[in-house]
LOVOVEX-661738 format. One record per atom (N, C-alpha, C): residue in three letters; x, y, z. Coordinates in steps of 0.02 Angstrom, whole numbers, plus 50000, padded with zeros to 5 digits. Each point is the difference from the previous one (the first is absolute). Layout:
ALAXYZ ...
//
This chain:
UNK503904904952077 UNK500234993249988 UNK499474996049962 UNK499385001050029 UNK499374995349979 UNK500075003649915 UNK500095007549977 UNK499645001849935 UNK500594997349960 UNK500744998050042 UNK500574998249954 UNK499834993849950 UNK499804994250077 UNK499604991549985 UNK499554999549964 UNK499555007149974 UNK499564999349955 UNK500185001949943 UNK500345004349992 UNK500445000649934 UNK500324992949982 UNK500584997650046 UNK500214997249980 UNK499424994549959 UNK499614996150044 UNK499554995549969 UNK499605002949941 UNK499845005549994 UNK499595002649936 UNK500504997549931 UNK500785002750017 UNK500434999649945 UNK499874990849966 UNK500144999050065 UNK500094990949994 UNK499454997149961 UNK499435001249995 UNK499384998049973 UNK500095003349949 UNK499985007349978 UNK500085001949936 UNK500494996349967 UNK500634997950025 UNK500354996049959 UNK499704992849971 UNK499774997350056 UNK499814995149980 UNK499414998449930 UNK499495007350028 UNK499244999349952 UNK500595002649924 UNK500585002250001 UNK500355000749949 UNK500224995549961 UNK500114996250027 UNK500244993249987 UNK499414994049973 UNK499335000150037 UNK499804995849985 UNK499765002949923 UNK499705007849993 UNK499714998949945 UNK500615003249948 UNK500564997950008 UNK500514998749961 UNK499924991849952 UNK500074997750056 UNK499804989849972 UNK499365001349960 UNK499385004350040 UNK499294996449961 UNK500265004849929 UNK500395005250004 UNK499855005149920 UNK500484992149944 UNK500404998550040 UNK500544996149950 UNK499644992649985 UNK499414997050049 UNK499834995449982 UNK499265002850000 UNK499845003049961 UNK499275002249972 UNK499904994749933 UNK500565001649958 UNK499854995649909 UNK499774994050023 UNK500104993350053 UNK499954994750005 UNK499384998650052 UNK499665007150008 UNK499284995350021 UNK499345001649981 UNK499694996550033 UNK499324997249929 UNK499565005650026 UNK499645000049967 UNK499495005650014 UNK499575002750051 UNK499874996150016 UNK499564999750080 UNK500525004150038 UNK500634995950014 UNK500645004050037 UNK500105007349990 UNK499965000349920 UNK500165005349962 UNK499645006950055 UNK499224997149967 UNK499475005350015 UNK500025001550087 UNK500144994350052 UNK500125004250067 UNK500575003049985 UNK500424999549993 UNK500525005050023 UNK499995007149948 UNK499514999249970 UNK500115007049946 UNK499425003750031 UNK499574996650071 UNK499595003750033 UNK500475003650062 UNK500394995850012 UNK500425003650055 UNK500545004349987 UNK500134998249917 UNK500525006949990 UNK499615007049976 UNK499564998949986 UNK499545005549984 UNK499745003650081 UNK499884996850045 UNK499815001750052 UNK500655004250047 UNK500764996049987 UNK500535002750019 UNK500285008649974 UNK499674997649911 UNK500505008049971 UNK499415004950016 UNK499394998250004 UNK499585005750028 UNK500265004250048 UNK500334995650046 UNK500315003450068 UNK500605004650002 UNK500464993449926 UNK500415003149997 UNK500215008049982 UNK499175001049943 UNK499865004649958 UNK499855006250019 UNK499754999050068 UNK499945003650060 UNK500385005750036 UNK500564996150012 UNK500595000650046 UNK500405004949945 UNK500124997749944 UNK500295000749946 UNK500085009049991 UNK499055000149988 UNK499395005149977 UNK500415004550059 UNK499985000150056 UNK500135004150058 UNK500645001749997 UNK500434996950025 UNK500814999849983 UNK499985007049931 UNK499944997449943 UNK500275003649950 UNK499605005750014 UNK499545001850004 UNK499625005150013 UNK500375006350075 UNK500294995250033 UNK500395006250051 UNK500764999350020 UNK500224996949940 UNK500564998850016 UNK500345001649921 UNK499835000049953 UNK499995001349947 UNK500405009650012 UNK500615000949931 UNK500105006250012 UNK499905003049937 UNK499815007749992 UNK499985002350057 UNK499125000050011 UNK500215003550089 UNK499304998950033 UNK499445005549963 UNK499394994550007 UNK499355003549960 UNK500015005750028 UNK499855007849948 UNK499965004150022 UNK500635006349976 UNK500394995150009 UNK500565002749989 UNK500125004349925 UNK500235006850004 UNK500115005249944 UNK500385004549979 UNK500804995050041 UNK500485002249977 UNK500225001349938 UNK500305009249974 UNK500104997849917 UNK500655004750014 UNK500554997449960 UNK500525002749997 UNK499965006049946 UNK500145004349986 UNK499925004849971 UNK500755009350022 UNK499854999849941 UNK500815006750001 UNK499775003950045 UNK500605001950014 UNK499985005650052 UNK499565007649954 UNK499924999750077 UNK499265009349980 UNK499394997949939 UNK499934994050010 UNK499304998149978 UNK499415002150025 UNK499415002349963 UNK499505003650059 UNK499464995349978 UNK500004994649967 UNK499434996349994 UNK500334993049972 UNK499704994050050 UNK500214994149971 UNK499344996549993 UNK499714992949965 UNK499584998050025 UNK500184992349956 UNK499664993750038 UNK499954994649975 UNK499264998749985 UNK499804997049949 UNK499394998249981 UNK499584995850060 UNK499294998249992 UNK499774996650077 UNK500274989049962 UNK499945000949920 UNK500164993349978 UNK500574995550046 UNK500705005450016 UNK500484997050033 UNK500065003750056 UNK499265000850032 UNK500285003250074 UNK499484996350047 UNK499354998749974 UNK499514994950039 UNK499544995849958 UNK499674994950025 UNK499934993549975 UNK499195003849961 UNK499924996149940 UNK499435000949955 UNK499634990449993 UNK499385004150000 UNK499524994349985 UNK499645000449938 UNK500164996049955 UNK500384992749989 UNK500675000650011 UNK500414997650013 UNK500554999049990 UNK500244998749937 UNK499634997649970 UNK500274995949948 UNK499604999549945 UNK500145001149947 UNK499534998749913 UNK500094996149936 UNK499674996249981 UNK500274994049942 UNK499595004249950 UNK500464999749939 UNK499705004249940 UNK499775006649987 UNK500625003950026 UNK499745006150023 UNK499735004649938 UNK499215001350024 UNK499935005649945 UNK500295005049977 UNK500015005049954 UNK500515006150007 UNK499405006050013 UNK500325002650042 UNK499565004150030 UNK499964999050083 UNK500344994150015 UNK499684997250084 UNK500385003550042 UNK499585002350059 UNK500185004950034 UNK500414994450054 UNK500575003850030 UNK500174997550076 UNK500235004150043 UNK499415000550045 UNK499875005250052 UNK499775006749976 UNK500215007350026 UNK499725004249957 UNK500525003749981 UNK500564997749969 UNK500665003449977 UNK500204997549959 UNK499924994149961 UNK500364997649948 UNK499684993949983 UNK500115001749912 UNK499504995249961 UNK500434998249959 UNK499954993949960 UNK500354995849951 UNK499615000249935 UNK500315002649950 UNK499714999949934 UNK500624994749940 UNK499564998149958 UNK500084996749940 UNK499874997449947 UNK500264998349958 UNK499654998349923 UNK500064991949982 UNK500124996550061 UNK499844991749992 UNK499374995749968 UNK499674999849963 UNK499424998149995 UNK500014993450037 UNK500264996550030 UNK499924994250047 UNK499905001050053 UNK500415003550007 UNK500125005250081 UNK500444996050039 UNK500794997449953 UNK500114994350034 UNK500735001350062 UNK499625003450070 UNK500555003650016 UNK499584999950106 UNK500154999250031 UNK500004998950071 UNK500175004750058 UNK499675005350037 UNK500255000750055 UNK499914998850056 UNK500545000150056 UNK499844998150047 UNK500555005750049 UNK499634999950071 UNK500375005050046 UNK500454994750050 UNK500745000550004 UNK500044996350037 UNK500545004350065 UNK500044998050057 UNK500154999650054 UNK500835000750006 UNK500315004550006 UNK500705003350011 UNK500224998750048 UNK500614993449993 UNK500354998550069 UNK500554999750002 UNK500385004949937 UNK500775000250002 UNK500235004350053 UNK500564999550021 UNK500275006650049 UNK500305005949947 UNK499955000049968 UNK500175004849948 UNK499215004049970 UNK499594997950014 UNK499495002449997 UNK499735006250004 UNK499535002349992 UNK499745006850061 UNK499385000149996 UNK499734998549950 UNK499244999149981 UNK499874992450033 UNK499105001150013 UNK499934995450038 UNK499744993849947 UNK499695002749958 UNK499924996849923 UNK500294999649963 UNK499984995349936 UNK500305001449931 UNK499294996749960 UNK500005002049920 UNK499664998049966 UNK500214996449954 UNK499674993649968 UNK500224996449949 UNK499795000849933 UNK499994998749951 UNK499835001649934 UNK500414991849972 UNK499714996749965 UNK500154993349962 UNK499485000549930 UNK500765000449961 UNK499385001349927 UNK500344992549966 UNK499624996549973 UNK500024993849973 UNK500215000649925 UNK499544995149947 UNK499945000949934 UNK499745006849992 UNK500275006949990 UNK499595003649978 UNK499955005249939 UNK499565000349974 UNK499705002349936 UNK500045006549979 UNK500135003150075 UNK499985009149974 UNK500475000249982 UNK500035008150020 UNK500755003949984 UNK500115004350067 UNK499685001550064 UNK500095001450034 UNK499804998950066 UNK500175000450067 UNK499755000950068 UNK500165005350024 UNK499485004950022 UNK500115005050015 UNK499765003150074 UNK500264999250066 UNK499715002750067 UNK499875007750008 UNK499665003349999 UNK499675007750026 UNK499914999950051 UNK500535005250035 UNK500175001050076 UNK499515007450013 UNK499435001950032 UNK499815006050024 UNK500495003150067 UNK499965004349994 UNK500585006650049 UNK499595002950029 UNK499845000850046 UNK499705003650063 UNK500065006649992 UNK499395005050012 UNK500125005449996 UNK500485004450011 UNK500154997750082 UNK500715004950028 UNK500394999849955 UNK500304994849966 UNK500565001349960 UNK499895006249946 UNK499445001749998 UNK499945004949939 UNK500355008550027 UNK499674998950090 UNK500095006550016 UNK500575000450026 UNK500235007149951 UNK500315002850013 UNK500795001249956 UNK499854994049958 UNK500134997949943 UNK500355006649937 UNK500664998450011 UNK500415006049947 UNK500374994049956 UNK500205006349947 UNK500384996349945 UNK500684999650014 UNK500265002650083 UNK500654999350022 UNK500114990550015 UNK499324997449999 UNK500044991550061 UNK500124996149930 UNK500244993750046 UNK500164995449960 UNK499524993250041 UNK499784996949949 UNK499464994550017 UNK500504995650015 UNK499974996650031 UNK500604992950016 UNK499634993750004 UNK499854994949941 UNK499844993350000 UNK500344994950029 UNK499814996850053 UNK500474993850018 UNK499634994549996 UNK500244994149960 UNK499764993349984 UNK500444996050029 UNK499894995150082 UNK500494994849994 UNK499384991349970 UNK500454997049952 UNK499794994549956 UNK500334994650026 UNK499704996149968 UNK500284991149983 UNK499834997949955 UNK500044999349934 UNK499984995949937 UNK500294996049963 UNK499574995949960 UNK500374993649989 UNK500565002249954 UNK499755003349957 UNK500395003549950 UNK500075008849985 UNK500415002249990 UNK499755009750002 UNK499545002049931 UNK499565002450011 UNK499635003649960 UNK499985006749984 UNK499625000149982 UNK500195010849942 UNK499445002150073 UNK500165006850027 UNK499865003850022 UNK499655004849964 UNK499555003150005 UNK499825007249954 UNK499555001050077 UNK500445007450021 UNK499715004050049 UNK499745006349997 UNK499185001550014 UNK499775006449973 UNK499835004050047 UNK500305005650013 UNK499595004450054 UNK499605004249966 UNK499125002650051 UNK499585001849952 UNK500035005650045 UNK499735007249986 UNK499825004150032 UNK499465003549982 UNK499475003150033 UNK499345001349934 UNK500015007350033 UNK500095005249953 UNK500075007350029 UNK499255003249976 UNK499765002750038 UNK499235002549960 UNK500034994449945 UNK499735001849937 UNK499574997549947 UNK500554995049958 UNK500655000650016 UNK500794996749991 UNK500614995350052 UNK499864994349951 UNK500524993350032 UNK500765001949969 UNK500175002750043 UNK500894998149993 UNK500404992150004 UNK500364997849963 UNK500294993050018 UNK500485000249994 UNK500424997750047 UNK500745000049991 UNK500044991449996 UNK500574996949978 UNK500204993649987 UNK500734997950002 UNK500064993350008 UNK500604996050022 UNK500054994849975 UNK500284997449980 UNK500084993549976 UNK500534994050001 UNK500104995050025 UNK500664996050038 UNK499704992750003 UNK500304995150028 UNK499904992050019 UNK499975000750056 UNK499494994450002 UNK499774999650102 UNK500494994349993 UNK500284998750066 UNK500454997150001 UNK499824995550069 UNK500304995250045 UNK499784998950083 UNK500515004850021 UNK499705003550064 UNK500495004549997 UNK499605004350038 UNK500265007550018 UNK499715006849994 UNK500055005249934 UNK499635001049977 UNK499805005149939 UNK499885007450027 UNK500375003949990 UNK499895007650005 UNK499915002449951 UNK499345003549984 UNK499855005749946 UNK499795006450021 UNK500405004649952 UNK499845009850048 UNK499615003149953 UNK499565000450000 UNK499605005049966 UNK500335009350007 UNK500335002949959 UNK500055007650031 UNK499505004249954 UNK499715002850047 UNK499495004249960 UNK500145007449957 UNK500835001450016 UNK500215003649967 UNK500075001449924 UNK499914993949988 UNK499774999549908 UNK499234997149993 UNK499595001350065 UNK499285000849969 UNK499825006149984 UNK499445001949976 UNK499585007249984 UNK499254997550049 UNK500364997850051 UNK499364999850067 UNK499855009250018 UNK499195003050023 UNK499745004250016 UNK500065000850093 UNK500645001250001 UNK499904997950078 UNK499455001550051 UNK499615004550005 UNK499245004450007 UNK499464994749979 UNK499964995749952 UNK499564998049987 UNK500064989749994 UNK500354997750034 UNK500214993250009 UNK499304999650035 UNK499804994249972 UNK499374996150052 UNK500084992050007 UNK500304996649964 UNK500124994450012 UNK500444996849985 UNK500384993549995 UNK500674998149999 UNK499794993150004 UNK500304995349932 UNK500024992550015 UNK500494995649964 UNK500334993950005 UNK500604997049956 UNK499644996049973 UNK500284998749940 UNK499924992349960 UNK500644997750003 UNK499934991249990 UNK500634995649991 UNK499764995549980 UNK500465000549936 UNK499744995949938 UNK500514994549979 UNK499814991049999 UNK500474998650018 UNK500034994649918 UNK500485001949963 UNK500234997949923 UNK500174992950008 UNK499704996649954 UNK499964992349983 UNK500004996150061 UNK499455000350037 UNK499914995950068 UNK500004992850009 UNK499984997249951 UNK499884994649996 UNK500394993250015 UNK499734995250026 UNK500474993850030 UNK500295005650071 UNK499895002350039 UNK500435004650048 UNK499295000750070 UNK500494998450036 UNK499875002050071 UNK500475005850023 UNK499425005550039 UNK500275006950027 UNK499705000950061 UNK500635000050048 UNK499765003450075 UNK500255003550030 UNK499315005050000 UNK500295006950003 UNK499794999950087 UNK500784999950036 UNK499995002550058 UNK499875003850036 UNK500195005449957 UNK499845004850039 UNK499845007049940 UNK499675005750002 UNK499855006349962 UNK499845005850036 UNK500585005249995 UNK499815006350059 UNK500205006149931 UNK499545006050044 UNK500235003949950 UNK500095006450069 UNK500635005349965 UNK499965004750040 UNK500305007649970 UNK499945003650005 UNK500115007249983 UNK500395003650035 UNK500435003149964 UNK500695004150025 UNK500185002949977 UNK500295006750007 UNK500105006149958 UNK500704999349974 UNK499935001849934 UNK500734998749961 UNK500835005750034 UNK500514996450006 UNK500365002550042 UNK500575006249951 UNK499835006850027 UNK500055002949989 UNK500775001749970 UNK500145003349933 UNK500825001849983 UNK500365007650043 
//
């Protein structure tokens, strides 16, 4: 009964402190400065708290939960994997003027020919229910001068082993963009002293993007595969915001006639 009466009264006061700094936000323009400056000490002192609460909340309540590495992928897949960009949090978060060349994390780097460099990323925080990744990454290219943006995804060894020219690579991109842009998708494979590349090419769209690499029309050395990595190269970027939700890749043997 007593924790009911305290709820209840907590609500009652939150309404109220709702209310009052409802009036002070609407009558802020009409006072003088002195006025001004206390209360811009006490709203600063308030969103700290708020910023707080906020910080926590989204952080464990946010979906899906950190950690999480769910990847949908075809049946009799023997290798899936999501990059660590959209699977756990990187420090910085975030980059103004990104060089080309700048690494984020140790799987994937952003290259380009901007001489301004007039282009932004940032990692942000996945809270759709449609989701699965616990991240997504942003990319915001402004006025820009090149001719390309280009992300280099590294592939983890396992994916190499074991590696026949029966599998099919399976790219999945889910996006959000302002507008669709040119896609150019490269799978690299480096066999002994030789890079095989297979390629794709389509509009990113918001959406999910599926691209299949089949290695059946590579001249891959199956015996001698040592490494494996994508490019995505993204045609006339410019004025365009891209958020890339989510990026998994997984391997599956082509289904037999």
């Amino acid at each position: 009964m007593q924790s009911w009466i305290t709820s209840l009264s907590d609500r009652l006061n939150d309404r109220r402190a709702l209310r009052r700094w409802a009036r002070l936000a609407h009558g802020a323009e009409g006072l003088d400065k002195s006025a001004l400056r206390q209360l811009r000490v006490k709203a600063r002192q308030l969103r700290q708290n708020i910023d707080q609460v906020l910080f926590e909340a989204d952080s464990r309540l946010a979906l899906p939960a950190l950690g999480s590495n769910v990847i949908q992928k075809p049946l009799h897949s023997d290798w899936a994997y999501r990059p660590e960009v959209w699977r756990g949090p990187l420090e910085p978060s975030g980059v103004a003027s990104v060089p080309s060349g700048t690494a984020f994390g140790d799987e994937v780097k952003l290259f380009h020919d901007c001489p301004l460099a007039e282009l932004t990323f940032r990692q942000v925080r996945n809270s759709r229910e449609t989701d699965l990744a616990p991240f997504g990454m942003t990319l915001e290219v402004l006025g820009f001068n090149g001719t390309f943006v280009s992300l280099v995804v590294d592939v983890p060894s396992l994916a190499t082993e074991g590696l026949h020219r029966n599998h099919i690579i399976r790219l999945s991109i889910t996006a959000e963009v302002e507008r669709p842009v040119g896609l150019f998708a490269r799978l690299n494979i480096q066999h002994g002293p030789n890079t095989e590349q297979l390629h794709q090419q389509q509009a990113l769209n918001t959406g999910e993007e599926v691209i299949e690499f089949d290695l059946a029309y590579s001249k891959v050395n199956e015996k001698r595969v040592e490494k494996m990595w994508v490019d995505l190269v993204f045609e006339d970027p410019s004025m365009n915001k891209m958020v890339l939700r989510d990026l998994t890749l997984c391997r599956h043997p082509r289904a037999k006639m």
